[in-house]
Short mmCIF file of the C-alpha atoms (twelve columns), coordinates in Angstrom:
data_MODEL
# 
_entry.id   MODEL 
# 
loop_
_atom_site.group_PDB 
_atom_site.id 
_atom_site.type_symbol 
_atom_site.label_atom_id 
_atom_site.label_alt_id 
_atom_site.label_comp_id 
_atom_site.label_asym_id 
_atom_site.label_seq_id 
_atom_site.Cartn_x 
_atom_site.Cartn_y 
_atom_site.Cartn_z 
_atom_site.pdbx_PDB_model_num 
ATOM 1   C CA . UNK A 1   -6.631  -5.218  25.334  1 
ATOM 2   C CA . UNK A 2   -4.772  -2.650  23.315  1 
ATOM 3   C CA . UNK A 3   -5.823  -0.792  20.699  1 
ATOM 4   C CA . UNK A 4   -3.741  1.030   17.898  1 
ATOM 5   C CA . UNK A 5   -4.634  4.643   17.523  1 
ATOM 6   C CA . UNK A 6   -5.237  5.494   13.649  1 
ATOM 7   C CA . UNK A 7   -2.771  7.233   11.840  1 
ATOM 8   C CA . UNK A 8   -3.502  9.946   9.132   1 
ATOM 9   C CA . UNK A 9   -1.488  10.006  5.930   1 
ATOM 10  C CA . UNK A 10  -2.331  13.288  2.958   1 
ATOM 11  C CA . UNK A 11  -0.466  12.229  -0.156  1 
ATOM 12  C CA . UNK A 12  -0.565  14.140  -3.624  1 
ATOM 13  C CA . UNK A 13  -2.538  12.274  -6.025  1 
ATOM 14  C CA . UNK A 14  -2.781  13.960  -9.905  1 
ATOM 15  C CA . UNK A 15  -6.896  12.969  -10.199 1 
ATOM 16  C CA . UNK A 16  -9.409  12.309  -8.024  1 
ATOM 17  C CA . UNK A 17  -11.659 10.116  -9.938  1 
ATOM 18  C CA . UNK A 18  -8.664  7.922   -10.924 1 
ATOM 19  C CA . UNK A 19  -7.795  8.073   -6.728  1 
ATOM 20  C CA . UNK A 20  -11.311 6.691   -6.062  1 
ATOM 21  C CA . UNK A 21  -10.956 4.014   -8.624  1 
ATOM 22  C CA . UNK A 22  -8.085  2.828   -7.165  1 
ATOM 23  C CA . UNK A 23  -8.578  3.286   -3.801  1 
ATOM 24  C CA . UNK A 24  -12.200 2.661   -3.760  1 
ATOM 25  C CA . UNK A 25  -12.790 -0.183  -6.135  1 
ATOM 26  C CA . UNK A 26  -9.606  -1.746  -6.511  1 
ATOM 27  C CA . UNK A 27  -8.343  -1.858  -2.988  1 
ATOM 28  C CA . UNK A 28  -11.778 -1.860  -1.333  1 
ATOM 29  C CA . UNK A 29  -11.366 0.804   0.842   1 
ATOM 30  C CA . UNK A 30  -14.770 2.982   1.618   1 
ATOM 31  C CA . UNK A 31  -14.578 6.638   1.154   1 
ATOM 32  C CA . UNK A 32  -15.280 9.276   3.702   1 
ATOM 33  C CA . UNK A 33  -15.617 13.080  3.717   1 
ATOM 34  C CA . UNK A 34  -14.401 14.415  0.208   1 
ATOM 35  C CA . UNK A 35  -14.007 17.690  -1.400  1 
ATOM 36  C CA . UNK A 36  -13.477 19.135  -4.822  1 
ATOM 37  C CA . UNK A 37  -9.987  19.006  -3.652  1 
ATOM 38  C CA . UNK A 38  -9.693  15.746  -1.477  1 
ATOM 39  C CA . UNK A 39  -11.165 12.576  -0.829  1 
ATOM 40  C CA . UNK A 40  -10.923 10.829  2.945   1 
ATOM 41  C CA . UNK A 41  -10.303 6.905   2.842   1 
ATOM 42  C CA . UNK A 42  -10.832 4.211   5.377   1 
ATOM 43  C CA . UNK A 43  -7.839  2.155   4.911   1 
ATOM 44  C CA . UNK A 44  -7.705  -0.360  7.187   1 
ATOM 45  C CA . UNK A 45  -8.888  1.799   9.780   1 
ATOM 46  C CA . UNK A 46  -6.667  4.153   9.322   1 
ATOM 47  C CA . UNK A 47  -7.630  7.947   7.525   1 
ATOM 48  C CA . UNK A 48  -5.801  8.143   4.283   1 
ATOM 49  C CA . UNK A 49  -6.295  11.315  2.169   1 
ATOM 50  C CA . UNK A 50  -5.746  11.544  -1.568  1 
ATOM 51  C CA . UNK A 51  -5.320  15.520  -1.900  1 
ATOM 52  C CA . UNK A 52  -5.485  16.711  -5.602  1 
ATOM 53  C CA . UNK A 53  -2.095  18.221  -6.146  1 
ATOM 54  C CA . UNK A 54  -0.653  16.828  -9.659  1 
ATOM 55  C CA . UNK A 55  2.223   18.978  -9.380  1 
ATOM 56  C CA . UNK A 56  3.549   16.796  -6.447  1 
ATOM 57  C CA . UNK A 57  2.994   13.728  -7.735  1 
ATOM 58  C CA . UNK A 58  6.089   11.630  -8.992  1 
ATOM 59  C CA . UNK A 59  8.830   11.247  -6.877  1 
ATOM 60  C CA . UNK A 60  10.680  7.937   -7.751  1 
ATOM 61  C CA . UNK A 61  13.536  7.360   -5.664  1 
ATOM 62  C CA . UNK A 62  14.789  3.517   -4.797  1 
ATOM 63  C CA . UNK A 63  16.563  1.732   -2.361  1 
ATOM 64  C CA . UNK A 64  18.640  -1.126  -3.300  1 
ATOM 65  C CA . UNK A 65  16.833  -4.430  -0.818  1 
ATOM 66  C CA . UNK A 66  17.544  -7.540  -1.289  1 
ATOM 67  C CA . UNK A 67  18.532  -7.020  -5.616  1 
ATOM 68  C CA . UNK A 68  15.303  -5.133  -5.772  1 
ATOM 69  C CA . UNK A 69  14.454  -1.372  -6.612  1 
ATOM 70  C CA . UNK A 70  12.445  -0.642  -3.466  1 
ATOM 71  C CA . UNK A 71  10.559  2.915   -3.392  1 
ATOM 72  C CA . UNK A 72  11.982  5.174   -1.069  1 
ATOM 73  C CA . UNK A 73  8.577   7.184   -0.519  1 
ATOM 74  C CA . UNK A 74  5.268   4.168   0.209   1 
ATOM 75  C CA . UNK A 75  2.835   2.819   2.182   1 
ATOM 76  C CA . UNK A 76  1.185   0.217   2.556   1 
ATOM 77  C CA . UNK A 77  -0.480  -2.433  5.578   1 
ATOM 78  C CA . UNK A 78  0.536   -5.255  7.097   1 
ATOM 79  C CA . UNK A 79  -2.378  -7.952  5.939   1 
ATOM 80  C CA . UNK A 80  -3.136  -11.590 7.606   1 
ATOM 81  C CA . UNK A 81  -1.165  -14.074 4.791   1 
ATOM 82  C CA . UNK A 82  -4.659  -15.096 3.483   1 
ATOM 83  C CA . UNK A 83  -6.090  -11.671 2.843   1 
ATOM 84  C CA . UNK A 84  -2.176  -10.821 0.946   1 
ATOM 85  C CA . UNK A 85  -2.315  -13.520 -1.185  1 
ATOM 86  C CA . UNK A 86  -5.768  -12.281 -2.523  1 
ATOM 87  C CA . UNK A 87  -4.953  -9.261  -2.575  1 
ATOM 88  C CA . UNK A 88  -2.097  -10.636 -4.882  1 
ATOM 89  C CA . UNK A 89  -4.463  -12.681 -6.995  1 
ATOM 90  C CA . UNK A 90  -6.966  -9.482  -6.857  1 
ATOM 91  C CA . UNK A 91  -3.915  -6.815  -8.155  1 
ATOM 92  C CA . UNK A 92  -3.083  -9.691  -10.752 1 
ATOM 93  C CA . UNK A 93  -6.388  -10.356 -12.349 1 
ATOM 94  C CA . UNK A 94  -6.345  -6.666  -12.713 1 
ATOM 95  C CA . UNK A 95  -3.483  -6.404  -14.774 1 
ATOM 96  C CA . UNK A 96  -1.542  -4.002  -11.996 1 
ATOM 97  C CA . UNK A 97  2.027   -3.800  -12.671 1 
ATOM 98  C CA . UNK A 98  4.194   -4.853  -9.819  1 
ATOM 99  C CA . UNK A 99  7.360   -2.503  -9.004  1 
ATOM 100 C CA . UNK A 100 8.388   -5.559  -6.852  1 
ATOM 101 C CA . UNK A 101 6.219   -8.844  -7.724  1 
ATOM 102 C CA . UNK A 102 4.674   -10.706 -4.932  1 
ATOM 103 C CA . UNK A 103 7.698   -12.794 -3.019  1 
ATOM 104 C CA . UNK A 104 8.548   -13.775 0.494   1 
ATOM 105 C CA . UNK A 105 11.375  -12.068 1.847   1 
ATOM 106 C CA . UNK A 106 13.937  -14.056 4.771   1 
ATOM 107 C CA . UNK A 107 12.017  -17.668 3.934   1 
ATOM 108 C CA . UNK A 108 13.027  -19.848 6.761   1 
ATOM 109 C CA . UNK A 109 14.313  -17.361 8.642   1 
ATOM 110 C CA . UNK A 110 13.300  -14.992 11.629  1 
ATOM 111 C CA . UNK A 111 10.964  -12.312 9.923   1 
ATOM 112 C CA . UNK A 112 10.007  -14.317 7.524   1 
ATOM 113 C CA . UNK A 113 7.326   -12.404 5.317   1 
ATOM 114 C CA . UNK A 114 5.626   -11.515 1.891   1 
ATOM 115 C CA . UNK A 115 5.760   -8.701  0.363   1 
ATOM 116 C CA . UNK A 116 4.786   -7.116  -2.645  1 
ATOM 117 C CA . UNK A 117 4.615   -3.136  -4.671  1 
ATOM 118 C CA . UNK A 118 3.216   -1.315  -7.000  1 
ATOM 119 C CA . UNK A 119 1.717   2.183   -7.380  1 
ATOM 120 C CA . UNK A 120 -1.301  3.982   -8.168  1 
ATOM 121 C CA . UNK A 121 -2.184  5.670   -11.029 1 
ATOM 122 C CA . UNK A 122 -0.431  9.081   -9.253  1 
ATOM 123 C CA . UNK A 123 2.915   7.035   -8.836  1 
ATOM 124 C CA . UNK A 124 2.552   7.112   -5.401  1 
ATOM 125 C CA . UNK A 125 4.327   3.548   -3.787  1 
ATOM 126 C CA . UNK A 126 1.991   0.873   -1.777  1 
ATOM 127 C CA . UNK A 127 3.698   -1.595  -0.140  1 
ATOM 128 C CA . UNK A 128 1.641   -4.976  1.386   1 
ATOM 129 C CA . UNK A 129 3.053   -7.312  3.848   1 
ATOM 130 C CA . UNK A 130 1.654   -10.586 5.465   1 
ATOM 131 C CA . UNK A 131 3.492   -12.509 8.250   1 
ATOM 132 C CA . UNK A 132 3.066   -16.397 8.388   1 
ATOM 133 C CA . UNK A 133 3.493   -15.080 12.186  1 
ATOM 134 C CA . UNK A 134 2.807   -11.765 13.218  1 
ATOM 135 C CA . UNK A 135 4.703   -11.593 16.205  1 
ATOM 136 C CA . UNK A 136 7.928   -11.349 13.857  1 
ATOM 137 C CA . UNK A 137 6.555   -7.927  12.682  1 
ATOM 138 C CA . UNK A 138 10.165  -6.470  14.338  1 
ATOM 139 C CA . UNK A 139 12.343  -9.291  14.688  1 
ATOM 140 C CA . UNK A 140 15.771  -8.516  13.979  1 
# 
């Protein structure tokens, strides 16, 4: 059996308390190491740090997809359809606002998926994903 070796992602976020509110309580993922300057996150097993730079925060570029505004610069996880859609319900109830509301993307067709974005309070871009079946994760 394979494993996946974690990645590591630093991204500027403008506060830190508003980063662990977010990232902590909302999303559910548990904090590691921290600083004055930076917080560590488990997200999804993979290292995520929120480093306290409000000057960097901001950049909004889109790509035209499918008739929607997608943000150039995100992240985001690829989430088993059951834990997306509660996610979805979770984000809903609340009150996030969607850049892209929860949809499915290609229905009926090879790579059929859900999808859904929205930002934190720094403007950074989180995309989530769920696959009905995950071994269409690169179908073309």
């Amino acid at each position: 059996m394979s494993t996946i070796p974690p990645f590591h992602l630093a991204f500027p976020v403008r506060d830190l308390t508003e980063a662990r509110r977010f990232y902590g309580e909302l999303l559910g993922c548990s904090e590691g190491r921290s600083s004055p300057e930076w917080i560590d996150f488990n997200f999804y097993g993979h290292q995520i740090v929120a480093h306290l730079s409000p000057q960097s925060c901001g950049d909004g570029a889109l790509s035209a997809v499918d008739g929607h505004g997608v943000p150039v610069r995100h992240f985001g996880a690829v989430l088993p359809m059951d834990e997306w859609q509660a996610m979805a319900e979770r984000l809903r109830s609340a009150g996030t606002k969607f850049a892209i509301e929860p949809y499915i993307r290609f229905k009926g067709e090879v790579g059929e998926q859900a999808t859904m974005f929205f930002t934190d309070p720094s403007g950074n871009a989180l995309e989530f994903k769920a696959f009905a079946d995950i071994s269409q994760l690169f179908a073309k």
